[in-house]
Structure formats: structure tokens, C-alpha cells
C-alpha positions in Angstrom: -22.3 60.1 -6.8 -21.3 56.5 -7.3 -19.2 55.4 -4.5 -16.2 53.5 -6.4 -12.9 51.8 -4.5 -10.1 53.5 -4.4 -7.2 52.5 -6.3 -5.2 51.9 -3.0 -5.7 48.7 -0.7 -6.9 48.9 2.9 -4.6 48.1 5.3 -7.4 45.0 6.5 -7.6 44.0 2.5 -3.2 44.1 2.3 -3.3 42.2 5.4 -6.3 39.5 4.6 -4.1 38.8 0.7 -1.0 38.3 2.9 -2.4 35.9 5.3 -4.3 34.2 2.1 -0.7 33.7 0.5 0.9 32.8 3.8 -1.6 29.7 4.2 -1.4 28.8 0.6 2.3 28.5 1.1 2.3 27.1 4.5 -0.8 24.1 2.5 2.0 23.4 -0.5 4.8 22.7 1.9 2.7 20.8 4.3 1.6 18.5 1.6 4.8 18.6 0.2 6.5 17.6 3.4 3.3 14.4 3.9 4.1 13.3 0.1 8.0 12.9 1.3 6.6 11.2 4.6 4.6 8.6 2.8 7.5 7.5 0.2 10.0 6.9 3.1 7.2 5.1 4.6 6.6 3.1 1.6 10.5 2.6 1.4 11.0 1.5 4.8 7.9 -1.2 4.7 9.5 -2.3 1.0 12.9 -2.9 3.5 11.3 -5.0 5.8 9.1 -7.0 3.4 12.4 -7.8 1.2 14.0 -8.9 5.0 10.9 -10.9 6.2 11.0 -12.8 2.4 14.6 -13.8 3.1 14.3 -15.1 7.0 11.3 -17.1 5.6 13.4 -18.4 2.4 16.1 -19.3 5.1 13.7 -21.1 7.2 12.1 -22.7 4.6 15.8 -24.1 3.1 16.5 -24.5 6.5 13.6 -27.1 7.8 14.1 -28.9 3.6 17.9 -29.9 5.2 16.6 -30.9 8.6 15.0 -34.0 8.8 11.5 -34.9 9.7 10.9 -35.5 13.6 9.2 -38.7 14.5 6.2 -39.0 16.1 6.1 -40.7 19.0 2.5 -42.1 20.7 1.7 -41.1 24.2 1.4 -44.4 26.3 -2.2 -45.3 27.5 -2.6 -45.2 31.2 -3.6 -49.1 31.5 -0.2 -50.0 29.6 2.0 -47.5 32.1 3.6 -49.6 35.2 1.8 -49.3 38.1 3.3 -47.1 41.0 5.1 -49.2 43.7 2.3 -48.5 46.4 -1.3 -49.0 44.9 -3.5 -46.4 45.0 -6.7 -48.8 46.9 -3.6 -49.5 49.9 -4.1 -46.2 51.6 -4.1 -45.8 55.6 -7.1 -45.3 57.1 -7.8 -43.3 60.1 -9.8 -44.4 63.1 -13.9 -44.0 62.8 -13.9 -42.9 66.7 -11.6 -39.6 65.3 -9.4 -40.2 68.3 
């Protein structure tokens, strides 16, 4: 006797197809729903860039209208003023240390 399948499906096979679909449909909405996620992403960073561009343009037409600040030169220490009380004309304290 040849042992040959039945025409009906076990309850185990009607139960393994459904959780086969179930996934499969589960997988096309997933990557559905990470394809939407990336082009609002994509969007959203096309936004900002557009908004950065502009501040900088701003800035940029900003600083051409401003004129250029002038460099000024630190003044050495030997051409400062000396101090009113010279630093050598400190009082000094008795050697006994009374």
C-alpha cells in the first residue's frame, strides 16, 4: 500500500499556511510603513537644509553691509604706564620675625 496525503489539510498544516500569510503580510506592511518613514525623513532634512541655506545667505548679505572691524594692536608691556607704586617699593618685614 502506498501511503498518499489525504486530500484534506491537517489542522497543524492549515495553521502553519496561516501563520506563513500572517507574517508575509505583517513583512509588506512593515516595509511599507519604514519606506513612508524614510521619505518624511528625507523631507524633513530637505526642510532644514533649504532653512540653514537661507540663515547663511542672510548672514552672508548681512556681514557684505556691515563694515570691516579694525584691528587694533595690544600694547606691549614696556610701552604701558607704570602703576603708581613700583613693584621693587614693597614693605619688608623684620628679619628677627618679631
Amino acid at each position: 500500500m502506498s501511503a498518499r496525503k489525504s486530500a484534506e489539510l491537517s489542522p497543524e498544516s492549515i495553521a502553519r499556511s496561516n501563520r506563513r500569510r500572517l507574517a508575509a503580510e505583517e513583512g509588506a506592511l512593515a516595509l511599507a510603513d519604514v519606506e513612508r518613514q524614510s521619505i518624511e525623513i528625507r523631507k524633513n532634512m530637505a526642510r532644514l537644509r533649504e532653512a540653514r541655506e537661507a540663515k547663511q545667505a542672510a548672514d552672508a548679505a548681512l556681514q557684505a553691509t556691515l563694515p570691516a572691524p579694525t584691528v587694533r594692536k595690544r600694547a606691549s608691556r614696556a610701552a604701558r604706564k607704570p602703576s603708581s607704586t613700583p613693584a621693587t617699593e614693597q614693605p619688608s618685614l623684620p628679619a628677627n620675625g618679631s
